[in-house]
C-alpha positions as protocol buffer text, in pm:
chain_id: "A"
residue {
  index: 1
  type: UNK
  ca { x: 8643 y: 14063 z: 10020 }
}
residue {
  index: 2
  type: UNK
  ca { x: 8780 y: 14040 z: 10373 }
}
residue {
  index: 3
  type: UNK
  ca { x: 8958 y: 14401 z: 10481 }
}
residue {
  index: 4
  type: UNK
  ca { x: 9306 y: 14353 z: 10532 }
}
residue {
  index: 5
  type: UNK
  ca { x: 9356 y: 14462 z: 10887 }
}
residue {
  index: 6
  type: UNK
  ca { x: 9058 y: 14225 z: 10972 }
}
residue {
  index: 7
  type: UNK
  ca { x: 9239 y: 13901 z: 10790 }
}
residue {
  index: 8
  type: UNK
  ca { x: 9602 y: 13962 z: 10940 }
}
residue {
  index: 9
  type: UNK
  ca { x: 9405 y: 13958 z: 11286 }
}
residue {
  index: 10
  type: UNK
  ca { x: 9239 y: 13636 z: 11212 }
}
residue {
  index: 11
  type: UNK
  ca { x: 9606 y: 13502 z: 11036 }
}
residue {
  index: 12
  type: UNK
  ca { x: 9764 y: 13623 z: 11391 }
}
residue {
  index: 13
  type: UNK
  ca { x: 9509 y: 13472 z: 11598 }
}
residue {
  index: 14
  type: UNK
  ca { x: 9539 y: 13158 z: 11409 }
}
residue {
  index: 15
  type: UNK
  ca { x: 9950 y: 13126 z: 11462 }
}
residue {
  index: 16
  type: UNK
  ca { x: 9917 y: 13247 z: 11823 }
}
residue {
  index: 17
  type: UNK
  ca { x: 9677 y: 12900 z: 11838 }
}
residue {
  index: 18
  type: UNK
  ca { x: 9889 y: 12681 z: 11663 }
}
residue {
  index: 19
  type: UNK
  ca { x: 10177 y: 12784 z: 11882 }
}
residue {
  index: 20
  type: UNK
  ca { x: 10096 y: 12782 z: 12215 }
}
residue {
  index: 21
  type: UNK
  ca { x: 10140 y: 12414 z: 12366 }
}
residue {
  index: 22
  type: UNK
  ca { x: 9859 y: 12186 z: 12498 }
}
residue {
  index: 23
  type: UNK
  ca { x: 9673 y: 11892 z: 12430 }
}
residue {
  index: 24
  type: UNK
  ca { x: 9828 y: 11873 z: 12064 }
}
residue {
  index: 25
  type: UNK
  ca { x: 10184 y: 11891 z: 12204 }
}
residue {
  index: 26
  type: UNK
  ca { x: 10148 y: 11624 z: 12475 }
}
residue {
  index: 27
  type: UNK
  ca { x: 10002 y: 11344 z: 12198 }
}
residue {
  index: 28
  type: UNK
  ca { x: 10250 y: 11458 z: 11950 }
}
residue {
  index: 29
  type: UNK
  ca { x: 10557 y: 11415 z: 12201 }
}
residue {
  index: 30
  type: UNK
  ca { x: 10403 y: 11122 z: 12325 }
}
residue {
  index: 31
  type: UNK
  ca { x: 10352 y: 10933 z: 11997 }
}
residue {
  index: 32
  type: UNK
  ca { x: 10697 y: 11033 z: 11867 }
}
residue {
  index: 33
  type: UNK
  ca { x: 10860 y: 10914 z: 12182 }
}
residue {
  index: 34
  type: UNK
  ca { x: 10657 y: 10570 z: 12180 }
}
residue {
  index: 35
  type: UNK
  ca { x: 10655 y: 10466 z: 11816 }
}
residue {
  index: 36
  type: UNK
  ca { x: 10944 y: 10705 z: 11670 }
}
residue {
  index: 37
  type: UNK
  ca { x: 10984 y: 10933 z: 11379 }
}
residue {
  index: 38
  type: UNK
  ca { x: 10738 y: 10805 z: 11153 }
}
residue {
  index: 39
  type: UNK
  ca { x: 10415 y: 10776 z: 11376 }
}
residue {
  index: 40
  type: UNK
  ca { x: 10481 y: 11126 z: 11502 }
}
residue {
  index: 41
  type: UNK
  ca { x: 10479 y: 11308 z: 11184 }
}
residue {
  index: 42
  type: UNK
  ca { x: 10161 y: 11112 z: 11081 }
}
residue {
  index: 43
  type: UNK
  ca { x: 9989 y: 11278 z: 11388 }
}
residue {
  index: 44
  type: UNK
  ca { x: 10176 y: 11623 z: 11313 }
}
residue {
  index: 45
  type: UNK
  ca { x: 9973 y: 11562 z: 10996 }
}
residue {
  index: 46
  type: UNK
  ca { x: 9695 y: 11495 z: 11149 }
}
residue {
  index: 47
  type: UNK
  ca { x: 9701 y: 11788 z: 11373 }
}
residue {
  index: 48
  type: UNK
  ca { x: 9761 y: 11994 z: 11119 }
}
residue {
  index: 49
  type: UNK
  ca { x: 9450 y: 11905 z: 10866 }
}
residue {
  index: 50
  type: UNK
  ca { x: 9217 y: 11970 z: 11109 }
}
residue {
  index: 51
  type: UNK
  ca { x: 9357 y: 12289 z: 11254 }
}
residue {
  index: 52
  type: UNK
  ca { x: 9302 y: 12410 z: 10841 }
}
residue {
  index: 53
  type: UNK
  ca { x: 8961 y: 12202 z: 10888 }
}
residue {
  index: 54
  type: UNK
  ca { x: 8917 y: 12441 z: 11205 }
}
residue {
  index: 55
  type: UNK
  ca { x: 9025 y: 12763 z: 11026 }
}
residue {
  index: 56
  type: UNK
  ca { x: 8829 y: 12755 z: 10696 }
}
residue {
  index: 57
  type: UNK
  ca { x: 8528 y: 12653 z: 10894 }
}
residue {
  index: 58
  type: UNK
  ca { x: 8541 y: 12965 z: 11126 }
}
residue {
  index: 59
  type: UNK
  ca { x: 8663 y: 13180 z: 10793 }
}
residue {
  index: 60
  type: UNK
  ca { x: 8393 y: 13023 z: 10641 }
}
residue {
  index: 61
  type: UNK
  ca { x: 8096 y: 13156 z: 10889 }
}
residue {
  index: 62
  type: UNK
  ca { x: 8021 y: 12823 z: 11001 }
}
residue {
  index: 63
  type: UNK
  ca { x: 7905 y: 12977 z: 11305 }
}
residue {
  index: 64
  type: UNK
  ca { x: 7649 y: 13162 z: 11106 }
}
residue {
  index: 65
  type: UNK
  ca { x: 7535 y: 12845 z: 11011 }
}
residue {
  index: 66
  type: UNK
  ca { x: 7468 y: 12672 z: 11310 }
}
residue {
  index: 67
  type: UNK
  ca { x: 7336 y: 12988 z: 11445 }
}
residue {
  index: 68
  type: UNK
  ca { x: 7086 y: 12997 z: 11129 }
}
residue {
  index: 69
  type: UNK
  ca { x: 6980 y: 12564 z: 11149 }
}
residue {
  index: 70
  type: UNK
  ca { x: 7011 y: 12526 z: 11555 }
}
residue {
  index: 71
  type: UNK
  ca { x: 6940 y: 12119 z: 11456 }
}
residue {
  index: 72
  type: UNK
  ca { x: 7296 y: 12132 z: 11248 }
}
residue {
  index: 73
  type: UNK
  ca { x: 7419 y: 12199 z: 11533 }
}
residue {
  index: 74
  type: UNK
  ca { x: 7253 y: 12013 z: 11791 }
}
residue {
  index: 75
  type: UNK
  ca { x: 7338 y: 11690 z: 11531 }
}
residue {
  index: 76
  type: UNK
  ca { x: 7716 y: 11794 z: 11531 }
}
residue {
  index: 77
  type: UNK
  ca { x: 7684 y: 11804 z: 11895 }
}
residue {
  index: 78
  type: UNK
  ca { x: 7541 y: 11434 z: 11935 }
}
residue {
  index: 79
  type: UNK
  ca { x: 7773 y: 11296 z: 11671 }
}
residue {
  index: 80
  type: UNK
  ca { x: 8108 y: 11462 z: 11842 }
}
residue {
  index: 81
  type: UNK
  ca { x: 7999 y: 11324 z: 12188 }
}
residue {
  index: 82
  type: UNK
  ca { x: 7937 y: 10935 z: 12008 }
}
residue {
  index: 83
  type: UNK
  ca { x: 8256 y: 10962 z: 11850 }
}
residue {
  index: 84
  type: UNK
  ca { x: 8458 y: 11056 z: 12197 }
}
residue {
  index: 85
  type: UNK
  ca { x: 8224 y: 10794 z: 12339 }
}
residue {
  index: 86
  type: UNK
  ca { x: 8350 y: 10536 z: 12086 }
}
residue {
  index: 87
  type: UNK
  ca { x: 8723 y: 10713 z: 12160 }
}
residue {
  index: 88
  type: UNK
  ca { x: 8704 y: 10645 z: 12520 }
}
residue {
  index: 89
  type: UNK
  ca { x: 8574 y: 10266 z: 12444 }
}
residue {
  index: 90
  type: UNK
  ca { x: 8875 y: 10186 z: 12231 }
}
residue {
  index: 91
  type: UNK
  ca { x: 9150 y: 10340 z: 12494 }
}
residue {
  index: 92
  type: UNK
  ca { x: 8985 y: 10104 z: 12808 }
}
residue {
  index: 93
  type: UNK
  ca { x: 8873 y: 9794 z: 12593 }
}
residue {
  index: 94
  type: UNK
  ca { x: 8967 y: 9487 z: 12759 }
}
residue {
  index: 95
  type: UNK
  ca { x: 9322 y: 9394 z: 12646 }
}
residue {
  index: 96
  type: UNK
  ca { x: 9252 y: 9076 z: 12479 }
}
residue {
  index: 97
  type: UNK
  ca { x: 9024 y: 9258 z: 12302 }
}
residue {
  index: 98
  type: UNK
  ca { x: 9330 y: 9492 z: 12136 }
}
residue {
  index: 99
  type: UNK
  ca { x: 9656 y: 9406 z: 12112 }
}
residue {
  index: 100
  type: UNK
  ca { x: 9902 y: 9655 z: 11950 }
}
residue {
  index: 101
  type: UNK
  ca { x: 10270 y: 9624 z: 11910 }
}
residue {
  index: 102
  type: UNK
  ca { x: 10282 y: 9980 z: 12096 }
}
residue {
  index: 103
  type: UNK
  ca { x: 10040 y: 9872 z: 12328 }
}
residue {
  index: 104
  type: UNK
  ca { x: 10279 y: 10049 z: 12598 }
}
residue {
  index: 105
  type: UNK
  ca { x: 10532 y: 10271 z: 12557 }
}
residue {
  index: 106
  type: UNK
  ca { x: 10674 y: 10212 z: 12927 }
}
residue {
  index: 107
  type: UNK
  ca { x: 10732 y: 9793 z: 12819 }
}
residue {
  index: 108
  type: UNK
  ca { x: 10902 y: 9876 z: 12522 }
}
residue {
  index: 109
  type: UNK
  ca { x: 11108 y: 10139 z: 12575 }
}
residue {
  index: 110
  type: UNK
  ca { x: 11232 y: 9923 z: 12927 }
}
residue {
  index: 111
  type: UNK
  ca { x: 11279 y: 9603 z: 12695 }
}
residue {
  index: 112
  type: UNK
  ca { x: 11542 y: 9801 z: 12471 }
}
């Protein structure tokens, strides 16, 4: 069992993360301002799962883990730089390639 002076450290630590503004902030304003109400509580959602994804695996020990099986971690590694790879791809695709509705949040805000 975890003291409990160690887990209202990790609890406070955890809240002073969630709270503090960055990247998370600037897509959440962004995609609430761009496709409304709806879309931005989707990605609140979002935000939120893996923060708890975040937080169990640090309560967890995942750390220990990767520590323990240095290829876990070097296959996490490669697998988080494909996926930003694939990320990237999909935001500078040609845009006949992708067409959204919300394609630009500039055009359609300007053609209300």
């Amino acid at each position: 069992m975890i003291p409990l002076p160690d887990l209202l450290v990790f609890a406070a630590a955890a809240l002073l993360m969630v709270l503090t503004p960055g990247p998370n902030m600037i897509y959440l304003i962004s995609r609430s301002i761009c496709q409304g109400r709806k879309a931005g509580v989707t990605s609140l959602l979002g935000v939120v799962a893996g923060f708890f994804v975040h937080v169990f695996a640090a309560a967890a020990g995942l750390t220990a883990v990767f520590l323990a099986v240095p290829m876990a971690y070097e296959i996490l590694k490669w697998a988080g730089a494909l996926y930003l790879l694939w990320l990237a791809w999909q935001a500078v695709k040609p845009a006949r390639v992708r067409r959204s509705r919300h394609s630009s949040c500039l055009r359609t805000r300007r053609a209300s």
